[in-house]
N, CA, C and O atoms as a GROMACS GRO file, in nm:
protein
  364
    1UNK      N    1   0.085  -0.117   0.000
    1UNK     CA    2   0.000   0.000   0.000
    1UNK      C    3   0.090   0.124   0.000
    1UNK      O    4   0.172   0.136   0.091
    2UNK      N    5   0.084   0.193  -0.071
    2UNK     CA    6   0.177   0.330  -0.093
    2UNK      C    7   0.094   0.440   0.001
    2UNK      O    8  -0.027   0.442   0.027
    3UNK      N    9   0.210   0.539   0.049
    3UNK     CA   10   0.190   0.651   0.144
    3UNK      C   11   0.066   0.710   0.121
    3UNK      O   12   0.006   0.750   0.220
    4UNK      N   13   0.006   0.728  -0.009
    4UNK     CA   14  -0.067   0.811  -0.024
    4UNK      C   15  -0.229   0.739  -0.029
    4UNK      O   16  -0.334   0.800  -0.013
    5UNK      N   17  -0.216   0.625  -0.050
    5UNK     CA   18  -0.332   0.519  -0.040
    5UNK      C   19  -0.362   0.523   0.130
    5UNK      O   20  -0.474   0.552   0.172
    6UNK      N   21  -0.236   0.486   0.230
    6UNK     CA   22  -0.245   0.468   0.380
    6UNK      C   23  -0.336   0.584   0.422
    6UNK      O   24  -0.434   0.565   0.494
    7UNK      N   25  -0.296   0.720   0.369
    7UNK     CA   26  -0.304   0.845   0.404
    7UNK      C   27  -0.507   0.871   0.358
    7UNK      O   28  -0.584   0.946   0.417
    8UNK      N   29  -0.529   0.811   0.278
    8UNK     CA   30  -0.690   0.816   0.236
    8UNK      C   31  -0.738   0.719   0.315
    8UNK      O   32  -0.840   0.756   0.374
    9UNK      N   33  -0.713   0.638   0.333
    9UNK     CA   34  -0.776   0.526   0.465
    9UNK      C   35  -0.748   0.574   0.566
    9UNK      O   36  -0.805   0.509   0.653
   10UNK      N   37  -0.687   0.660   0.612
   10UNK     CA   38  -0.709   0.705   0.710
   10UNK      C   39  -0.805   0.839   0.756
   10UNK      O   40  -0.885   0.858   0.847
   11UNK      N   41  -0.767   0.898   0.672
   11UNK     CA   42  -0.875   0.965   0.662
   11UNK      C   43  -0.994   0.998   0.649
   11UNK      O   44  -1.057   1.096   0.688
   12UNK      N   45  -1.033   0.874   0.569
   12UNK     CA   46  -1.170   0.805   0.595
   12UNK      C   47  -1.223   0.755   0.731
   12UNK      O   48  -1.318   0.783   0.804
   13UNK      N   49  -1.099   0.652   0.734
   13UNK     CA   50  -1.195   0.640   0.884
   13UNK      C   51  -1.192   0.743   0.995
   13UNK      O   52  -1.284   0.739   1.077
   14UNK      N   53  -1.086   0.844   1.008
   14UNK     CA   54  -1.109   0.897   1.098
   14UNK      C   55  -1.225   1.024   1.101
   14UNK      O   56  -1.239   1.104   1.194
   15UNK      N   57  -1.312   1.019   0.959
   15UNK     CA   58  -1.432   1.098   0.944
   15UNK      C   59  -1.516   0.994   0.967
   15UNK      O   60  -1.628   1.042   0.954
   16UNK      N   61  -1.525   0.881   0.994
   16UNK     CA   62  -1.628   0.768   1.068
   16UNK      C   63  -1.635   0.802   1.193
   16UNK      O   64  -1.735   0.821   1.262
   17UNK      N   65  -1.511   0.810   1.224
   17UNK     CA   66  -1.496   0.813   1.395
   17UNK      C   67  -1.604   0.991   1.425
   17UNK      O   68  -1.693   1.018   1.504
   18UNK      N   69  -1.546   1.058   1.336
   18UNK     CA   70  -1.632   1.177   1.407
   18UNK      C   71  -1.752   1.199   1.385
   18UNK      O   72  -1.812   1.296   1.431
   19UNK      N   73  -1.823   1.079   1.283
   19UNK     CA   74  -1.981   1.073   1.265
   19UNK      C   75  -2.032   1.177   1.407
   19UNK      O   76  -1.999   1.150   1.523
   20UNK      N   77  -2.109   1.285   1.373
   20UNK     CA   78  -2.193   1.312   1.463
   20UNK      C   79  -2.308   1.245   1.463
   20UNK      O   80  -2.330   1.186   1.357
   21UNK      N   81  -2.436   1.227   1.591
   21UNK     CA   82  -2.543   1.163   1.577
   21UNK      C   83  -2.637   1.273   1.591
   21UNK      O   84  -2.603   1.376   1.648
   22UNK      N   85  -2.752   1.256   1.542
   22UNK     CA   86  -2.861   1.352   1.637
   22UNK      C   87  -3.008   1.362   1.683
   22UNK      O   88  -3.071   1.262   1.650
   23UNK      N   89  -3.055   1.422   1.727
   23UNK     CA   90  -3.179   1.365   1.815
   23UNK      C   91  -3.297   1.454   1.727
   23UNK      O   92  -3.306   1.573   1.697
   24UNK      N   93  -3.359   1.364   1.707
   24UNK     CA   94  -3.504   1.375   1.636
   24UNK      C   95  -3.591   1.420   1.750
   24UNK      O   96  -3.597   1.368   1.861
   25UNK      N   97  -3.650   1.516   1.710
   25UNK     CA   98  -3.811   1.519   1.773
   25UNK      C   99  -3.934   1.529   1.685
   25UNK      O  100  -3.944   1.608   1.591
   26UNK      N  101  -4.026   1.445   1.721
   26UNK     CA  102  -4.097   1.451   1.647
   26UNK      C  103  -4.248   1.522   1.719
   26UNK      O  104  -4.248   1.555   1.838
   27UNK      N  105  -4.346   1.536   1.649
   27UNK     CA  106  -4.445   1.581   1.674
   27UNK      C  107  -4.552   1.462   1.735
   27UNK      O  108  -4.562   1.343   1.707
   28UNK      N  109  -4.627   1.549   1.831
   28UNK     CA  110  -4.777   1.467   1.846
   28UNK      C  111  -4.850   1.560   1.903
   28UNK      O  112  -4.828   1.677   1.933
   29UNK      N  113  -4.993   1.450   1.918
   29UNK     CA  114  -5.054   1.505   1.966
   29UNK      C  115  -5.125   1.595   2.135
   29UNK      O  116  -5.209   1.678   2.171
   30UNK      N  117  -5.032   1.515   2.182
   30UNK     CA  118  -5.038   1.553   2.373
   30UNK      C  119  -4.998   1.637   2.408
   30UNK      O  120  -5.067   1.703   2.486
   31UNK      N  121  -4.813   1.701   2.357
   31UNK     CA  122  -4.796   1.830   2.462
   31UNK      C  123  -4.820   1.958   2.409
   31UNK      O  124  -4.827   1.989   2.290
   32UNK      N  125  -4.833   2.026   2.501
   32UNK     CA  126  -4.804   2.156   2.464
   32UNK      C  127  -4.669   2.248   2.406
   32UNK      O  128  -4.557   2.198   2.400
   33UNK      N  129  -4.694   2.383   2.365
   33UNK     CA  130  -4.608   2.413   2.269
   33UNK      C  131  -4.479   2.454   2.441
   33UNK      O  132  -4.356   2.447   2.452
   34UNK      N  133  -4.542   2.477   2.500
   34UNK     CA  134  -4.482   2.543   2.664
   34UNK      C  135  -4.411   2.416   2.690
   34UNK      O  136  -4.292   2.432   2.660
   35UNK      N  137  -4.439   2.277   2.741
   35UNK     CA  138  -4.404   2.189   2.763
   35UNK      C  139  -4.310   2.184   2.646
   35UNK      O  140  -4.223   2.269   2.667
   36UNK      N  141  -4.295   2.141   2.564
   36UNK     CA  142  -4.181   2.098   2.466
   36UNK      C  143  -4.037   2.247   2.444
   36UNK      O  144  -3.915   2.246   2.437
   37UNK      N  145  -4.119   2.330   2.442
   37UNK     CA  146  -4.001   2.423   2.440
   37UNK      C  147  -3.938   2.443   2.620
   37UNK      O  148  -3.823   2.482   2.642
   38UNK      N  149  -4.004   2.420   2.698
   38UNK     CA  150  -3.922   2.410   2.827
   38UNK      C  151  -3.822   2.294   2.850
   38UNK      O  152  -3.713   2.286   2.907
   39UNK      N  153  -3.912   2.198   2.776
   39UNK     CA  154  -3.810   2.058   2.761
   39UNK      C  155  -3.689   2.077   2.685
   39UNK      O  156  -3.596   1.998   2.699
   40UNK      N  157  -3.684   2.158   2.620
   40UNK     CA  158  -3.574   2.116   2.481
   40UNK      C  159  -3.506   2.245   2.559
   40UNK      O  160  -3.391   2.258   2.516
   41UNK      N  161  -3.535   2.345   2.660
   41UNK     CA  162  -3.455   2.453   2.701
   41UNK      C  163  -3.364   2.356   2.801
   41UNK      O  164  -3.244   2.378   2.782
   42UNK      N  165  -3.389   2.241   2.916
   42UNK     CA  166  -3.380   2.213   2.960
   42UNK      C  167  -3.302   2.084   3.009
   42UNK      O  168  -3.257   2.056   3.120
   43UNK      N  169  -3.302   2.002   2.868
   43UNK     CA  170  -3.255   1.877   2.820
   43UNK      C  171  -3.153   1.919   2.722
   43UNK      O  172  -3.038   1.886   2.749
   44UNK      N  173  -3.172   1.980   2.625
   44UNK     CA  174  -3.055   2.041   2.490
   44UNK      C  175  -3.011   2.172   2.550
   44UNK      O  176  -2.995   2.254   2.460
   45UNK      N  177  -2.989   2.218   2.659
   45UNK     CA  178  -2.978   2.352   2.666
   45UNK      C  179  -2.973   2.488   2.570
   45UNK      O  180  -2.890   2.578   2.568
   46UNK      N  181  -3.085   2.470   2.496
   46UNK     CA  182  -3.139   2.517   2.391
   46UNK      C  183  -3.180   2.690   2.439
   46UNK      O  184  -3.219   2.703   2.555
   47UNK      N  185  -3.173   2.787   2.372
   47UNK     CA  186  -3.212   2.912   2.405
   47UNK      C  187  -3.357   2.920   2.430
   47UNK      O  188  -3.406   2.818   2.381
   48UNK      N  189  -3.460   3.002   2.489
   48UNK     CA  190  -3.573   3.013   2.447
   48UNK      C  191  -3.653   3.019   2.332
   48UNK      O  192  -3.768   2.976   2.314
   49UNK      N  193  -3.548   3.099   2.229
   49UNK     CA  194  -3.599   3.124   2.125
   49UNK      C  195  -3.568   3.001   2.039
   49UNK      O  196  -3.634   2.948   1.950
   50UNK      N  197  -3.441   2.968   2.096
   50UNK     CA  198  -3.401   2.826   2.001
   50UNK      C  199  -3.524   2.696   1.987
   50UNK      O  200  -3.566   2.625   1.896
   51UNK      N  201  -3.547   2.711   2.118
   51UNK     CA  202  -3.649   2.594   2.136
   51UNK      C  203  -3.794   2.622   2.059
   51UNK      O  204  -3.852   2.538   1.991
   52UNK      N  205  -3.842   2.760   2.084
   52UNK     CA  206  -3.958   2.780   2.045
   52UNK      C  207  -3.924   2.744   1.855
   52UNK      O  208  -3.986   2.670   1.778
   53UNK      N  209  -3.840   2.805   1.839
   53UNK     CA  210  -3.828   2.781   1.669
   53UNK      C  211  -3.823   2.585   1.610
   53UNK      O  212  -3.840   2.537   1.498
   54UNK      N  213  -3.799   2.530   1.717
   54UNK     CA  214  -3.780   2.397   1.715
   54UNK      C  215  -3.913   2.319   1.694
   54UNK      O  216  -3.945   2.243   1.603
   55UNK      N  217  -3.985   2.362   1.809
   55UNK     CA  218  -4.142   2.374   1.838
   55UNK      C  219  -4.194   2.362   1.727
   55UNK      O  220  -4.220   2.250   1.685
   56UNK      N  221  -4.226   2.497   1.637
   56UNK     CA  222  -4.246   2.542   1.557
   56UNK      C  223  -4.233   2.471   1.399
   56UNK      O  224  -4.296   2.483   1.294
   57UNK      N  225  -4.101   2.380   1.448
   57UNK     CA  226  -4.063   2.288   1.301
   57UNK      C  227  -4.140   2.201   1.322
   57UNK      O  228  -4.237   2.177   1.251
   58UNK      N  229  -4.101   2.123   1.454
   58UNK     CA  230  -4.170   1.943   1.500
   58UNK      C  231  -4.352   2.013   1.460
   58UNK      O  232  -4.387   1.950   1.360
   59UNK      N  233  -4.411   2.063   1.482
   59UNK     CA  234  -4.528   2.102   1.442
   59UNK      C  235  -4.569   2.086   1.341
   59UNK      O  236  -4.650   1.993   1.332
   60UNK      N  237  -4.542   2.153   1.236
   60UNK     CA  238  -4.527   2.220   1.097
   60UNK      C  239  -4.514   2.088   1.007
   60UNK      O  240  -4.600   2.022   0.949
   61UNK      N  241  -4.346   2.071   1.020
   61UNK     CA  242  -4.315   1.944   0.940
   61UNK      C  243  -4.301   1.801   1.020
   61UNK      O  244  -4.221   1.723   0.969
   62UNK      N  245  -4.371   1.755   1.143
   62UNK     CA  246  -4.340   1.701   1.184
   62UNK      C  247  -4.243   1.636   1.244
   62UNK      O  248  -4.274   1.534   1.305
   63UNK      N  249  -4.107   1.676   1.243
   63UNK     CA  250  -4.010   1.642   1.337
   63UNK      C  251  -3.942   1.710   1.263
   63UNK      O  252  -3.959   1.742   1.145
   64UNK      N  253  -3.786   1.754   1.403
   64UNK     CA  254  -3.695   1.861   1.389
   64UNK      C  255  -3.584   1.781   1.475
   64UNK      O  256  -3.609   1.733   1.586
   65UNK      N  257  -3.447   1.772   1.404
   65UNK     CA  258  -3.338   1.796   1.463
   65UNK      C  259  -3.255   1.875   1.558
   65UNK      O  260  -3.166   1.948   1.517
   66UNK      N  261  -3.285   1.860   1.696
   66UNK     CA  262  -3.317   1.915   1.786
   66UNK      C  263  -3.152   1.965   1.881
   66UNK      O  264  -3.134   2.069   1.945
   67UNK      N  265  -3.043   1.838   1.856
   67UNK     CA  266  -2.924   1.890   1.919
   67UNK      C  267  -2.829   1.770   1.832
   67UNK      O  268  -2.869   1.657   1.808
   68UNK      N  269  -2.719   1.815   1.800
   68UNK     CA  270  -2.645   1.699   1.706
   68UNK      C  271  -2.465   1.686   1.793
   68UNK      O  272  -2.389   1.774   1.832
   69UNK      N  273  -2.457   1.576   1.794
   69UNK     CA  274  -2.336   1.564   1.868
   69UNK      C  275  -2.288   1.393   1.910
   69UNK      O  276  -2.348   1.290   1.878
   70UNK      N  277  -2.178   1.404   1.980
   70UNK     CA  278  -2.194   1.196   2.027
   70UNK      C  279  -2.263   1.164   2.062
   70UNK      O  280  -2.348   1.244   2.099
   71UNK      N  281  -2.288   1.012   2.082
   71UNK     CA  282  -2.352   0.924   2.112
   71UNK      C  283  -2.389   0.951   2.271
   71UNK      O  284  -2.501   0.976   2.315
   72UNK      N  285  -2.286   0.941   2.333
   72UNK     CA  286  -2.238   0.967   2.454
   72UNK      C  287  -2.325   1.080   2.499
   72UNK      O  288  -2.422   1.061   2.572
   73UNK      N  289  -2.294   1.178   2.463
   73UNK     CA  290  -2.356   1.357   2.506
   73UNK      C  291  -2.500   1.297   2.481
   73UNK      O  292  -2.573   1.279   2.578
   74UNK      N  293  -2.545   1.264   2.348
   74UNK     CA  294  -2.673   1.243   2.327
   74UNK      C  295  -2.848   1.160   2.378
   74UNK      O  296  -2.971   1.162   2.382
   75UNK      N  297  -2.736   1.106   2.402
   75UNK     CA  298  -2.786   0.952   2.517
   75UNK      C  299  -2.890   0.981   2.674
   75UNK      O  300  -3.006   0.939   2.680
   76UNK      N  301  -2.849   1.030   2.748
   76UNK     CA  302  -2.906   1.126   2.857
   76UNK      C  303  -2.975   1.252   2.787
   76UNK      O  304  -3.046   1.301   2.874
   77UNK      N  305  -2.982   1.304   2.706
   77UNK     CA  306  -3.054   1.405   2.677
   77UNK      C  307  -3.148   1.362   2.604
   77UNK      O  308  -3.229   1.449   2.573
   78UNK      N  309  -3.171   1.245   2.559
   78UNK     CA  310  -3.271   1.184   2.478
   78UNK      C  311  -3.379   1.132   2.556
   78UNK      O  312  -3.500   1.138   2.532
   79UNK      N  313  -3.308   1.072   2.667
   79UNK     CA  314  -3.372   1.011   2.764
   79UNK      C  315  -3.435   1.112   2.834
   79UNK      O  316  -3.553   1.086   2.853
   80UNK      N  317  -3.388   1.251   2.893
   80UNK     CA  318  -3.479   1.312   2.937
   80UNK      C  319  -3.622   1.360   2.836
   80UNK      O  320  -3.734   1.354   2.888
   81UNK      N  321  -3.612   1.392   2.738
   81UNK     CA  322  -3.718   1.395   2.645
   81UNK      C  323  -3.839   1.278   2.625
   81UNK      O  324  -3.956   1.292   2.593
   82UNK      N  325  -3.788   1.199   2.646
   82UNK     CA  326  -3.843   1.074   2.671
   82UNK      C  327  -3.905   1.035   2.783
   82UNK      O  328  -4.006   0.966   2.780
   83UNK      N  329  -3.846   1.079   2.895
   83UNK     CA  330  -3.901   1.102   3.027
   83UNK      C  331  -4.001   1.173   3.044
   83UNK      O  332  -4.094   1.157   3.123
   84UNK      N  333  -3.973   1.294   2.930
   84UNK     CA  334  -4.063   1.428   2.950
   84UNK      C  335  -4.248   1.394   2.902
   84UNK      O  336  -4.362   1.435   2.917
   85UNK      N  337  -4.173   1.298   2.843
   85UNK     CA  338  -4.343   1.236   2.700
   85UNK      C  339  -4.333   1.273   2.603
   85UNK      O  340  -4.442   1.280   2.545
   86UNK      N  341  -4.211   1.320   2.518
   86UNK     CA  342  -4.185   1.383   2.406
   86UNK      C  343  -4.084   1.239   2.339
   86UNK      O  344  -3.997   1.163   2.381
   87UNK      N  345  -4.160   1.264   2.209
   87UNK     CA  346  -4.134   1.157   2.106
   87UNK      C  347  -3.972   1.166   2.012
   87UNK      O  348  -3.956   1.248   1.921
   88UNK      N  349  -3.908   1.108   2.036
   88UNK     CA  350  -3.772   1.132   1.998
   88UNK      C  351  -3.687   1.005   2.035
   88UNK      O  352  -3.688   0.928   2.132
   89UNK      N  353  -3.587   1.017   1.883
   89UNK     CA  354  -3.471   0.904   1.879
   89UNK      C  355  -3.328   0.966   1.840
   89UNK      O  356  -3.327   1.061   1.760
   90UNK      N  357  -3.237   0.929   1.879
   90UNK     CA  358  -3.113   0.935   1.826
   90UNK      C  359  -3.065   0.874   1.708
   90UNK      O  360  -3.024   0.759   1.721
   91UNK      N  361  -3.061   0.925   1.595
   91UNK     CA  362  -3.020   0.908   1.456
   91UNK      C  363  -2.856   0.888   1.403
   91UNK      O  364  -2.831   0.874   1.283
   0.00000   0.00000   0.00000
């Protein structure tokens, strides 16, 4: 394998390794627009306005990409959403 072949395999994988993941929310019918934007202020440490604009998507188009990052970071913050009664997966 020549230097410059090693040098593209590596580089490849090490853009695997930094795959970000991210957390879906989707829409329904139960919460409120208050409830979900307090959640997503609270769980994603999301701005007010950030969240309300979030709100606003999961509504509209039915689900919004809500915070993007590792697995790790993502994991507990999914779960609180989930906790909350808000519909969401890690992608």
């Amino acid at each position: 394998m020549s230097t410059k072949e090693r040098i593209q395999e590596e580089t490849v994988y090490a853009r695997q390794e930094q795959k970000e993941n991210v957390i879906v929310l989707y829409n329904d019918d139960v919460n409120t627009f208050d409830h979900v934007i307090n959640t997503l202020i609270y769980a994603c440490d999301h701005t007010p306005e950030q969240a309300e604009q979030c709100s606003i998507i999961v509504h509209y188009k039915g689900k919004c990409d809500v915070k993007s990052g590792s697995y790790d970071d993502l994991e507990p913050r999914c779960t609180m959403l989930l906790e909350a009664g808000l519909s969401a997966e890690i992608l």
